[in-house]
N, C-alpha and C positions, 0 to 999 in steps of 0.2 A: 458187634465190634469184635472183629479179629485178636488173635492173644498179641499178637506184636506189636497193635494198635494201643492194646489197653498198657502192658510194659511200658511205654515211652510216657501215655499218659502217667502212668504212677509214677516212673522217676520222677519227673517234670512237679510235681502237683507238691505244693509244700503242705498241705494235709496229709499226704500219703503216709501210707502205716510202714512201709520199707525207711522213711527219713526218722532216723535217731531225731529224740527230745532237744538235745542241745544245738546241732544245726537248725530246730523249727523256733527256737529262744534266739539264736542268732539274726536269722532270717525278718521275724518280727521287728527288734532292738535297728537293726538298718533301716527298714523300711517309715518307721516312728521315728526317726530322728534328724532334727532339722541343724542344715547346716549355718552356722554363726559367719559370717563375714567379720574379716579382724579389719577397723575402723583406721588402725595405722598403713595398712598398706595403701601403697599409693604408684600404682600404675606407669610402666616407663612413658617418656617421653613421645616413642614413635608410635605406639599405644591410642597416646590422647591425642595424638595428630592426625593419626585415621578417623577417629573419631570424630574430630572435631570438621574434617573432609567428609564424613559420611553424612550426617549433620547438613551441610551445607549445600553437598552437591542435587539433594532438590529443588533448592531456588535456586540455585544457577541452572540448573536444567528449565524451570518454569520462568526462568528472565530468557536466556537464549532460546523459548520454544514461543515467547511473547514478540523477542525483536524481530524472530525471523517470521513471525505473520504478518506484524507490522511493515516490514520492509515488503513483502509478499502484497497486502492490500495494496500498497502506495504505486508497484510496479504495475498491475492489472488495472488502477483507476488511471492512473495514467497512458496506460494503452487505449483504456475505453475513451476518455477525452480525446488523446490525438485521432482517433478514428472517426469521432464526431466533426471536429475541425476539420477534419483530411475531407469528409465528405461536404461539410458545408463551403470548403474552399474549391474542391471540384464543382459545384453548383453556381459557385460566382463565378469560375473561371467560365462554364459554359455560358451564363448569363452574358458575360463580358464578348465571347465570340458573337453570340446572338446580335445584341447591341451594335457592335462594329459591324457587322455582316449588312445588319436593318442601315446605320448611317451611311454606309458605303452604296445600298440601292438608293436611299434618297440621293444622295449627292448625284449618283449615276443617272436619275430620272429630272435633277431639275439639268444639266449637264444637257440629258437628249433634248428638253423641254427649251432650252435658251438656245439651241442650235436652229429651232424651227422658226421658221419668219411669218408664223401667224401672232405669237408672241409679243409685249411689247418690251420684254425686258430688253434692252442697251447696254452694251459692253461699260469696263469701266474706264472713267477719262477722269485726270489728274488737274484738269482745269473746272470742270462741274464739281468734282469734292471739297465739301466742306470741313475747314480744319477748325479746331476748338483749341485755345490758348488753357493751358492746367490753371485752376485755381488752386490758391493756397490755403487750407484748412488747418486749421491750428485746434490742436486737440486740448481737452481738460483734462486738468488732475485726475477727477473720475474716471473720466472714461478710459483714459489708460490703464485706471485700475482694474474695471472690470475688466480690459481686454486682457491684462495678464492672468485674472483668476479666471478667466475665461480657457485662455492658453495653459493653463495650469491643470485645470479639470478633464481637456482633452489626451493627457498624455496615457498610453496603456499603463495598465497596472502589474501588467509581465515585465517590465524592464527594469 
């Protein structure tokens, strides 16, 4: 150890033989001595108001870090839903082309089929058709019942 090294340690060093008896009695007497809190003081106002914000502001941090996950799941489930629907509705819409496409060949093949005179189909005549008079059906109590809890049960559950 260098001289200028050991000097700084010895000022420094409250054992040191250069520190006078009464600074090493002083030195002690602080360091041994515990501070007493006076029981009457009492704290200003703006004091216990930080406080009482400092206190708080983790659960309001952990409520607004909850609603915005919350709001955050509801947005992504409901994307992933409409994308379900988006595609299952593109799949009925293609169905639906398919379908019309298909009725529109038949129609188109009994069409060629009733134009050919090997066939025995017969145009239609307004004197050969047979007309049927409506009967009148009178319904029961029941059965209107069911038909409204019937009509009842069919409605979506989105509206």
């Amino acid at each position: 150890m260098s001289v200028a090294a050991r000097s700084v340690v010895d000022k420094t060093s409250p054992r040191s033989p250069k520190l006078n008896r009464k600074s090493q009695k002083s030195f002690k007497n602080t360091a041994n001595k515990v501070i007493k809190r006076d029981s009457s003081f009492k704290s200003p106002l703006w004091l216990r108001s930080l406080l009482v914000i400092q206190r708080s502001s983790g659960a309001i941090a952990f409520g607004t870090i909850a609603i915005i996950f919350i709001i955050y799941s509801s947005i992504v489930y409901t994307q992933q839903r409409w994308g379900k629907e988006y595609k299952k509705l593109k799949s009925l819409q293609r169905q639906e082309r398919i379908l019309i496409q298909t009725n529109e060949s038949l129609k188109n093949d009994l069409a060629n089929l009733a134009e050919k005179s090997q066939t025995d189909l017969v145009p239609i005549d307004p004197q050969r058709s047979i007309f049927l008079n409506p009967t009148s059906i009178e319904l029961t109590q029941q059965r209107t019942e069911k038909i409204e809890i019937q009509s009842l049960r069919n409605i979506p559950s989105g509206y």
